[in-house]
Biopython code that builds the backbone (N, CA, C, O; Angstrom):
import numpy as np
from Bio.PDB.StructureBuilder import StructureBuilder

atoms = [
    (1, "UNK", "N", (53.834, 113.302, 158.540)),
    (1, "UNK", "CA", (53.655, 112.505, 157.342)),
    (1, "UNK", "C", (54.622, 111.324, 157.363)),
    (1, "UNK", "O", (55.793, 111.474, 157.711)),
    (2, "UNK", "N", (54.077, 110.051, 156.957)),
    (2, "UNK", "CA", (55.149, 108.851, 157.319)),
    (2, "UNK", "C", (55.784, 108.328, 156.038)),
    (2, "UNK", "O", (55.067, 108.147, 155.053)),
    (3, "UNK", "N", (57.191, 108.054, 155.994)),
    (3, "UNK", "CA", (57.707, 107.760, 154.550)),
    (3, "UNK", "C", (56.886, 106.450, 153.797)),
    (3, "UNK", "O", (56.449, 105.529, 154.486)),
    (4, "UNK", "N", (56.770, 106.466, 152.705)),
    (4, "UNK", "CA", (56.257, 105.404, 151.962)),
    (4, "UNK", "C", (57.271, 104.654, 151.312)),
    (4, "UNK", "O", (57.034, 103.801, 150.457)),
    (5, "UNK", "N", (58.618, 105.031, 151.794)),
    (5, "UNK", "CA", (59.359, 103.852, 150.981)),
    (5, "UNK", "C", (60.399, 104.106, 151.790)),
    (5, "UNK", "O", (60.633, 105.280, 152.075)),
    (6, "UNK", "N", (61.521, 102.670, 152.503)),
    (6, "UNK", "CA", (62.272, 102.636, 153.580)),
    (6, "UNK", "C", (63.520, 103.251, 152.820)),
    (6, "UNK", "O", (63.706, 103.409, 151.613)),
    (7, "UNK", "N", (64.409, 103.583, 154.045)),
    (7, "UNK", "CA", (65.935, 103.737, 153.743)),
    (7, "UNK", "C", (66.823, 102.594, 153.588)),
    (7, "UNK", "O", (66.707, 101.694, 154.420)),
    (8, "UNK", "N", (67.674, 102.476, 152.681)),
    (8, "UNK", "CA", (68.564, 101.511, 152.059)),
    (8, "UNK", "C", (69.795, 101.495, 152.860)),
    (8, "UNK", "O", (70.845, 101.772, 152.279)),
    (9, "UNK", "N", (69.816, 101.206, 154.129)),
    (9, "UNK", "CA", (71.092, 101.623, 155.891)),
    (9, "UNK", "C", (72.002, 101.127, 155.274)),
    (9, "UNK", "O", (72.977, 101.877, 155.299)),
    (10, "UNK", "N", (72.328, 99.431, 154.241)),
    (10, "UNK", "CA", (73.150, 99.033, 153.700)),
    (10, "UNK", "C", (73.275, 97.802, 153.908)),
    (10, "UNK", "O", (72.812, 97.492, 155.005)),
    (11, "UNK", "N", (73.788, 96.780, 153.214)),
    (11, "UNK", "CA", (74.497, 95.605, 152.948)),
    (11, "UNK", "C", (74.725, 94.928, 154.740)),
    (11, "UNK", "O", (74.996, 95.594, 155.740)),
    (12, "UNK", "N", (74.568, 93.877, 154.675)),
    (12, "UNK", "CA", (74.683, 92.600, 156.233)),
    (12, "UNK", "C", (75.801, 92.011, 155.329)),
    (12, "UNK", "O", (76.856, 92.636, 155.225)),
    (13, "UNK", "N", (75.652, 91.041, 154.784)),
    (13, "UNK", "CA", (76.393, 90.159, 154.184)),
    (13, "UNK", "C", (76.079, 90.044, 152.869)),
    (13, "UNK", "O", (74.956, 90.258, 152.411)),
    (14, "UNK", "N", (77.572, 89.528, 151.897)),
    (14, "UNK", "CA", (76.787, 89.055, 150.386)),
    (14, "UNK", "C", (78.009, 87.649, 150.407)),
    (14, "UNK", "O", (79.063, 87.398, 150.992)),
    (15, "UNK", "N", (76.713, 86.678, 148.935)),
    (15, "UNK", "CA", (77.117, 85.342, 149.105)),
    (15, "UNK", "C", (76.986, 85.883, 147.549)),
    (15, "UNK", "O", (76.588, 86.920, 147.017)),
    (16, "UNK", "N", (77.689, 84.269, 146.980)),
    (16, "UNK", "CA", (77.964, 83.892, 145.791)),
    (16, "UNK", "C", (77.733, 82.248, 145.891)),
    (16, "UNK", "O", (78.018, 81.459, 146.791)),
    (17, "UNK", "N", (77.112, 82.060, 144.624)),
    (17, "UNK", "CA", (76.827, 80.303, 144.331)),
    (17, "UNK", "C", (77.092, 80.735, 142.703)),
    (17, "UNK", "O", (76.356, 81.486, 142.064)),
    (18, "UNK", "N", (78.140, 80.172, 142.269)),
    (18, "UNK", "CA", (78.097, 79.975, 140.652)),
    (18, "UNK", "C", (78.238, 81.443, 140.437)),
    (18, "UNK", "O", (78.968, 82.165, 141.116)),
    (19, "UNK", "N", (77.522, 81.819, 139.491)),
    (19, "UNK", "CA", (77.820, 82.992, 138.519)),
    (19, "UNK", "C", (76.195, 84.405, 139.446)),
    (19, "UNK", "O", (75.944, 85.589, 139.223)),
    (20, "UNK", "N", (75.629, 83.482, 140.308)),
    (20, "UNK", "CA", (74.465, 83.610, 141.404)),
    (20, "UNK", "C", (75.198, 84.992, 142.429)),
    (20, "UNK", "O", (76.322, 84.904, 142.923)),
    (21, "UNK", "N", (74.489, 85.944, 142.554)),
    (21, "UNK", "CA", (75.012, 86.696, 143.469)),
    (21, "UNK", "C", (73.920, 87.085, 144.758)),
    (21, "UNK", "O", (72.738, 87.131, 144.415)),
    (22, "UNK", "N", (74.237, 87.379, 146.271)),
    (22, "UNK", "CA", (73.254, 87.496, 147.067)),
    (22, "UNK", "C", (73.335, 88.543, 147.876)),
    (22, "UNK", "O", (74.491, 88.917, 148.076)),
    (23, "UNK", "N", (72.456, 89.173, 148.438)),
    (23, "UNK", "CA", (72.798, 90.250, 149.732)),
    (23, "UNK", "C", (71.604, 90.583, 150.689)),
    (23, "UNK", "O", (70.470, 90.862, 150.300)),
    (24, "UNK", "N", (71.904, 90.535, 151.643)),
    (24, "UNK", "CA", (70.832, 90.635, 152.847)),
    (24, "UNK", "C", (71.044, 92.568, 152.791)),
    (24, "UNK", "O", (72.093, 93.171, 153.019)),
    (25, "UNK", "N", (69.928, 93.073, 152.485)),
    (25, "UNK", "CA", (69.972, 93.999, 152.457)),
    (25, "UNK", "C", (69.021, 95.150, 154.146)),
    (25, "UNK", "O", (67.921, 94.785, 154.559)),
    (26, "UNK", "N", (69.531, 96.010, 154.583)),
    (26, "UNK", "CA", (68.914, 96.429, 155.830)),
    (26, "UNK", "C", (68.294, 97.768, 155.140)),
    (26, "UNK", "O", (68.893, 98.550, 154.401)),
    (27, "UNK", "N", (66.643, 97.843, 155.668)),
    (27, "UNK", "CA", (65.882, 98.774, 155.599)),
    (27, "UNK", "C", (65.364, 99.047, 156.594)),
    (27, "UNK", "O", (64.910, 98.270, 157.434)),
    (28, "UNK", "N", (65.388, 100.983, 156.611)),
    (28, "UNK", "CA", (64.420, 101.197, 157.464)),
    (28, "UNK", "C", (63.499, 102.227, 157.553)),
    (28, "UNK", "O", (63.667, 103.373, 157.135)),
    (29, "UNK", "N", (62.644, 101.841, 158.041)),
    (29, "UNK", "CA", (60.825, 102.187, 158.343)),
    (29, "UNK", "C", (61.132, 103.185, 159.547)),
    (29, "UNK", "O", (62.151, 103.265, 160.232)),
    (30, "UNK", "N", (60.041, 103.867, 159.600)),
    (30, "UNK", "CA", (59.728, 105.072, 160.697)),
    (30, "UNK", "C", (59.630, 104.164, 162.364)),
    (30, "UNK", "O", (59.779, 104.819, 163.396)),
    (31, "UNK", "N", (59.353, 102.547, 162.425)),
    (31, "UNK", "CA", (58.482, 102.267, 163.162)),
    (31, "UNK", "C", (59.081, 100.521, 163.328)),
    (31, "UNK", "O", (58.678, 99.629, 164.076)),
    (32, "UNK", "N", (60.169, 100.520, 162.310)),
    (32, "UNK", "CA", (60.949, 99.218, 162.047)),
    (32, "UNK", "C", (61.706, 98.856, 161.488)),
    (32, "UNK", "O", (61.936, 99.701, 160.622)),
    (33, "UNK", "N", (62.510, 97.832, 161.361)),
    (33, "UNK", "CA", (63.378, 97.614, 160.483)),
    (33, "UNK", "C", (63.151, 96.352, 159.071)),
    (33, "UNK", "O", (62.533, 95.415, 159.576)),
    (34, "UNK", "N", (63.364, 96.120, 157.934)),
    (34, "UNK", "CA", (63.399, 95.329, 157.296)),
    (34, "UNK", "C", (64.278, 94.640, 156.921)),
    (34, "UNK", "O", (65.279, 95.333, 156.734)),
    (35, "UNK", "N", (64.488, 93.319, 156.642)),
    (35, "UNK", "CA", (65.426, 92.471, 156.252)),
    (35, "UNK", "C", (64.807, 92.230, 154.359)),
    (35, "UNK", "O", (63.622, 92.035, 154.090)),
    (36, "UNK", "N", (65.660, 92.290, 153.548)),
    (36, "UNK", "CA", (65.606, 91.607, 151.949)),
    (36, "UNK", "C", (66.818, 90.788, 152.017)),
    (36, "UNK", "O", (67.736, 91.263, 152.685)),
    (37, "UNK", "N", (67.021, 89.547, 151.407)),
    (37, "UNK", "CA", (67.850, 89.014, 150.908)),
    (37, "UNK", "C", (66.884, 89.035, 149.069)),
    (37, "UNK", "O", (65.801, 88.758, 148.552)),
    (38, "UNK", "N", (68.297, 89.591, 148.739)),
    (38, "UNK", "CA", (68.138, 89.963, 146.770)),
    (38, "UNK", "C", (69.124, 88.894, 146.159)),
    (38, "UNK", "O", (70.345, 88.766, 146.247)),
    (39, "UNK", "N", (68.291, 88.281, 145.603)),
    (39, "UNK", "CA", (69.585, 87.213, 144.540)),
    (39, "UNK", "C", (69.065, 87.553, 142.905)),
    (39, "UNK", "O", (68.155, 87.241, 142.137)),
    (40, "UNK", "N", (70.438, 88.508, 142.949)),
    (40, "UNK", "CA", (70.696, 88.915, 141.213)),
    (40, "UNK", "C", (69.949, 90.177, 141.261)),
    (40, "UNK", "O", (69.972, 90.904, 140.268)),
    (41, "UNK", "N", (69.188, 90.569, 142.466)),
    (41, "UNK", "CA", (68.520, 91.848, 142.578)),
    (41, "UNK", "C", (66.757, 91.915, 142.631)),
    (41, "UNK", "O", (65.937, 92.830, 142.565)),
    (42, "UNK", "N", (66.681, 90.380, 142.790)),
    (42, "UNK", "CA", (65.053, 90.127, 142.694)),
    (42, "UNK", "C", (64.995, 89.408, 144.411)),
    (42, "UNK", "O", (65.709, 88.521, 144.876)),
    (43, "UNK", "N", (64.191, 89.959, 144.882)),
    (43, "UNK", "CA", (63.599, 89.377, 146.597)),
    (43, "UNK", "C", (63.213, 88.397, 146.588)),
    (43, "UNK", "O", (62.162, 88.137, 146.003)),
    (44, "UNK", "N", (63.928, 87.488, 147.240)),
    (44, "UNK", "CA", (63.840, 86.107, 147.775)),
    (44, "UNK", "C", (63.543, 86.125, 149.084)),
    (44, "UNK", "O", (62.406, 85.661, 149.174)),
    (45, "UNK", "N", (64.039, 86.472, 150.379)),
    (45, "UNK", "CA", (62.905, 86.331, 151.350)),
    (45, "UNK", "C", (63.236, 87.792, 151.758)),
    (45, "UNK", "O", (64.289, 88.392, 151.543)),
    (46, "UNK", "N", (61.947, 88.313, 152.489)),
    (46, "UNK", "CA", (61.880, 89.553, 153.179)),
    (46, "UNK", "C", (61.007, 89.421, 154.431)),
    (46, "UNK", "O", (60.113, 88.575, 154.421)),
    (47, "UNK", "N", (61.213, 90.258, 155.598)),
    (47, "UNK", "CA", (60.493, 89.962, 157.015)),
    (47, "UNK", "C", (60.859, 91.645, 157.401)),
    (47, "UNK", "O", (61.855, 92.226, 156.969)),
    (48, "UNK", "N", (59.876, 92.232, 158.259)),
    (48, "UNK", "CA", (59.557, 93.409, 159.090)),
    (48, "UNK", "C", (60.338, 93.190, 160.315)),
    (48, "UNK", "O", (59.591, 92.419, 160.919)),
    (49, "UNK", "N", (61.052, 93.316, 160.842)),
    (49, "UNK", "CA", (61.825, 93.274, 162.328)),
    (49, "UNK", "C", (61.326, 94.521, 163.411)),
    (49, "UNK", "O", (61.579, 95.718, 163.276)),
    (50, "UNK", "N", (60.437, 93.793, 164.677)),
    (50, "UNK", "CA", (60.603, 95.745, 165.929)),
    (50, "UNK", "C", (61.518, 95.887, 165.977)),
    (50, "UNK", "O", (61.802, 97.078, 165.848)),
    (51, "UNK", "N", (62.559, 95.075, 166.154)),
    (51, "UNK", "CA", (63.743, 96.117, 167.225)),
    (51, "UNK", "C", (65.334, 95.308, 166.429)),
    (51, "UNK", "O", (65.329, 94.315, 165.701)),
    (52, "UNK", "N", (66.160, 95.855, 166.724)),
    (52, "UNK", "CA", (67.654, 95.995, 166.069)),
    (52, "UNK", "C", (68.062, 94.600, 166.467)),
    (52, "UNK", "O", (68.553, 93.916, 165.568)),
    (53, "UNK", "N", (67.909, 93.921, 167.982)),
    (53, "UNK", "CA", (68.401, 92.598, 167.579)),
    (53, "UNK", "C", (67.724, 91.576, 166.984)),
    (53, "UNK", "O", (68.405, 90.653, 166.537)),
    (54, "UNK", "N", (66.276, 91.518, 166.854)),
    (54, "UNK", "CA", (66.007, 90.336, 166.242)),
    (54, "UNK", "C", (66.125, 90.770, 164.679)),
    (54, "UNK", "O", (65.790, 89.810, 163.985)),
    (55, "UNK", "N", (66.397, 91.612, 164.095)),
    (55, "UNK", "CA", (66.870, 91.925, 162.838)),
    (55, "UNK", "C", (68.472, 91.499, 162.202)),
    (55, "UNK", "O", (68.755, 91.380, 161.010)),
    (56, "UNK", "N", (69.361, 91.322, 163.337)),
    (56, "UNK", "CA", (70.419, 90.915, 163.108)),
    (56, "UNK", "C", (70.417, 89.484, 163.188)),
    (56, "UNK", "O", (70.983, 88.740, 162.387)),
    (57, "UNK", "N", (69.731, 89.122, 164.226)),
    (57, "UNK", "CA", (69.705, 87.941, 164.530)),
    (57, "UNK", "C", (69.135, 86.979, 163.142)),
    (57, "UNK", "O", (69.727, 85.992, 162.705)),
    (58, "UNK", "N", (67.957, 87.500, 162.646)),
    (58, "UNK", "CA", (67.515, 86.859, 161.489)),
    (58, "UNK", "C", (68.315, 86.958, 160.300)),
    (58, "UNK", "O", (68.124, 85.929, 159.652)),
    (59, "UNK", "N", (69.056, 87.658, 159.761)),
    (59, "UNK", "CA", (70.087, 88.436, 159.148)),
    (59, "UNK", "C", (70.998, 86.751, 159.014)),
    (59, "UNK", "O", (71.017, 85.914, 158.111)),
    (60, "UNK", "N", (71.801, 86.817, 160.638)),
    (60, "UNK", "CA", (72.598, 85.359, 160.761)),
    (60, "UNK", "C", (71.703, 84.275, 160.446)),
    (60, "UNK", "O", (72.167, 83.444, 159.665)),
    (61, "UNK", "N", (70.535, 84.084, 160.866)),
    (61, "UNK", "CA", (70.024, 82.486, 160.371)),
    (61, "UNK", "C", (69.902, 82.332, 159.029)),
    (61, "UNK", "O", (70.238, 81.249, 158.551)),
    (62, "UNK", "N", (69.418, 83.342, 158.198)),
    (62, "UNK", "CA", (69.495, 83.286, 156.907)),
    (62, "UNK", "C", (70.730, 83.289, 156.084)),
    (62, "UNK", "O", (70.936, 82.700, 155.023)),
    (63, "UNK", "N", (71.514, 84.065, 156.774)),
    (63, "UNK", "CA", (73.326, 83.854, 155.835)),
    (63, "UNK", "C", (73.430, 82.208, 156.332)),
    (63, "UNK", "O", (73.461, 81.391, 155.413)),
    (64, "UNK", "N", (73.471, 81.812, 157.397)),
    (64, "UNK", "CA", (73.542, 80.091, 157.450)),
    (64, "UNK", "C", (72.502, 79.470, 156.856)),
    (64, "UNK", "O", (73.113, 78.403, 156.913)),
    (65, "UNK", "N", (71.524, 79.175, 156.356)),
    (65, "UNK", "CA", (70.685, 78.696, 155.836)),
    (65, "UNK", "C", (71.193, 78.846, 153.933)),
    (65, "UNK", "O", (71.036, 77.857, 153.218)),
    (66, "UNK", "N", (71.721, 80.040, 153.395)),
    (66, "UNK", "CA", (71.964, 79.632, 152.009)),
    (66, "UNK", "C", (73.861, 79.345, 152.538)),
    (66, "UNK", "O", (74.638, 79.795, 151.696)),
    (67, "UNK", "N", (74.202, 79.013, 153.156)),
    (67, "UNK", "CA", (76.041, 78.312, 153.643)),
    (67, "UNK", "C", (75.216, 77.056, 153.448)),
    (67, "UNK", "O", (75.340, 76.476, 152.370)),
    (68, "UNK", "N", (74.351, 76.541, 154.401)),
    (68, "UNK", "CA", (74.038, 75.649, 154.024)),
    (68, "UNK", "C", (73.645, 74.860, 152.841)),
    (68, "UNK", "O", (74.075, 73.711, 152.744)),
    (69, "UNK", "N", (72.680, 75.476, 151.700)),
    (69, "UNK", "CA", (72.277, 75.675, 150.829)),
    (69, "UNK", "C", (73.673, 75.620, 149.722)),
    (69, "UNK", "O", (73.242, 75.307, 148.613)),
    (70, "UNK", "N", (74.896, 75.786, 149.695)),
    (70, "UNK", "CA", (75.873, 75.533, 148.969)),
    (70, "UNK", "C", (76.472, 77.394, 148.704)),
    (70, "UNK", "O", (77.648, 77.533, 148.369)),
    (71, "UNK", "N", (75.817, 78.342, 148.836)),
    (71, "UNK", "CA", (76.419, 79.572, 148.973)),
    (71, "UNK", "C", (77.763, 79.812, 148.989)),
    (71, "UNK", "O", (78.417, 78.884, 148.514)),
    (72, "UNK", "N", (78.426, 80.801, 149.399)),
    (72, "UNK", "CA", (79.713, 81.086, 149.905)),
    (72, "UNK", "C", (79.686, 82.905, 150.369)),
    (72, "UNK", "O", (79.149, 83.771, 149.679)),
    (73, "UNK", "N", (80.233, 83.091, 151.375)),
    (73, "UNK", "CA", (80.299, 84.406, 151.817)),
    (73, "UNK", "C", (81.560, 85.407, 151.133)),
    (73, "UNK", "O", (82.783, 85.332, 151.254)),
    (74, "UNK", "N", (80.813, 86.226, 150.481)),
    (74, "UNK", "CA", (81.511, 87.072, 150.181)),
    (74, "UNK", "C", (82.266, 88.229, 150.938)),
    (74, "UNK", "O", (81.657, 89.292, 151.053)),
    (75, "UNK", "N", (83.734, 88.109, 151.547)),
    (75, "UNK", "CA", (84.378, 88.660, 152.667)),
    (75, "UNK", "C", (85.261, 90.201, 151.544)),
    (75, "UNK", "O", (85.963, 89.933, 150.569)),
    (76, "UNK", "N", (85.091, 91.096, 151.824)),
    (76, "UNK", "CA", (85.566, 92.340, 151.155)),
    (76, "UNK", "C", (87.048, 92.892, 151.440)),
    (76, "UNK", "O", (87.294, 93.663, 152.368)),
    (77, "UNK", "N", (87.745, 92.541, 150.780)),
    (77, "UNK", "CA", (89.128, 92.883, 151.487)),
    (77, "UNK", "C", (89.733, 94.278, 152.035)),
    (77, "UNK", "O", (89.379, 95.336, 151.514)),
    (78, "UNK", "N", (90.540, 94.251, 152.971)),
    (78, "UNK", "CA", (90.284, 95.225, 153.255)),
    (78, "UNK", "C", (91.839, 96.334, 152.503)),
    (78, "UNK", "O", (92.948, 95.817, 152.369)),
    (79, "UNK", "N", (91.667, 97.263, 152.264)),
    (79, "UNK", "CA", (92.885, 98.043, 150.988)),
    (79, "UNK", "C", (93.861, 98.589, 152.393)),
    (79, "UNK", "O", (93.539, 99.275, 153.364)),
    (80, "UNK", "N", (95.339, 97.868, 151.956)),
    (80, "UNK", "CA", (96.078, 98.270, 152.964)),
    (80, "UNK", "C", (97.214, 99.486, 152.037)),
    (80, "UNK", "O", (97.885, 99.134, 151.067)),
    (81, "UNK", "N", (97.212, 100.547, 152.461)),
    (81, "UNK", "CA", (97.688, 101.633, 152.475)),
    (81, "UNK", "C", (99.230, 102.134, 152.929)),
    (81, "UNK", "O", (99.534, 103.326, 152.871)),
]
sb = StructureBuilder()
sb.init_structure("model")
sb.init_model(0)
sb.init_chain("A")
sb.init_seg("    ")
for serial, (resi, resn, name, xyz) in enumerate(atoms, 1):
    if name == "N":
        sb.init_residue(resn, " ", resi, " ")
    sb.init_atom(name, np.array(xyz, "f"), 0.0, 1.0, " ", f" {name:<3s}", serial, name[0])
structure = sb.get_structure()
């Protein structure tokens, strides 16, 4: 039986524009992978990927495309202990 709804693997990158929040989100299918970029939590672009690098790869053109776009990358600090 094949799942009808992908796994949520996790977060690529997140951007910020203004009060605007973004995240390339990674899903996956029995048979593939998916790319979402969510701004504010509503899908702005999404694409089916076969295989693990052209999924990353698209992942990067799109984080440069909203850099370009006026964005900013949201870098997560890391908790020093």
């Amino acid at each position: 039986m094949r799942s009808t709804t992908p796994s949520d693997v996790g977060t690529l990158w997140t951007m910020r524009r203004s009060d605007r929040r973004a995240r390339c989100a990674l899903l996956s299918w029995p048979e593939y992978w998916e790319l979402r970029v969510l701004i504010d939590g509503n899908a702005s672009m999404a694409k089916r990927c076969p295989d693990t690098d052209e999924a990353f790869a698209l992942a990067e053109e799109w984080k440069h495309r909203l850099l370009r776009q006026g964005w900013q990358q949201i870098v997560p600090e890391v908790s020093r202990r």
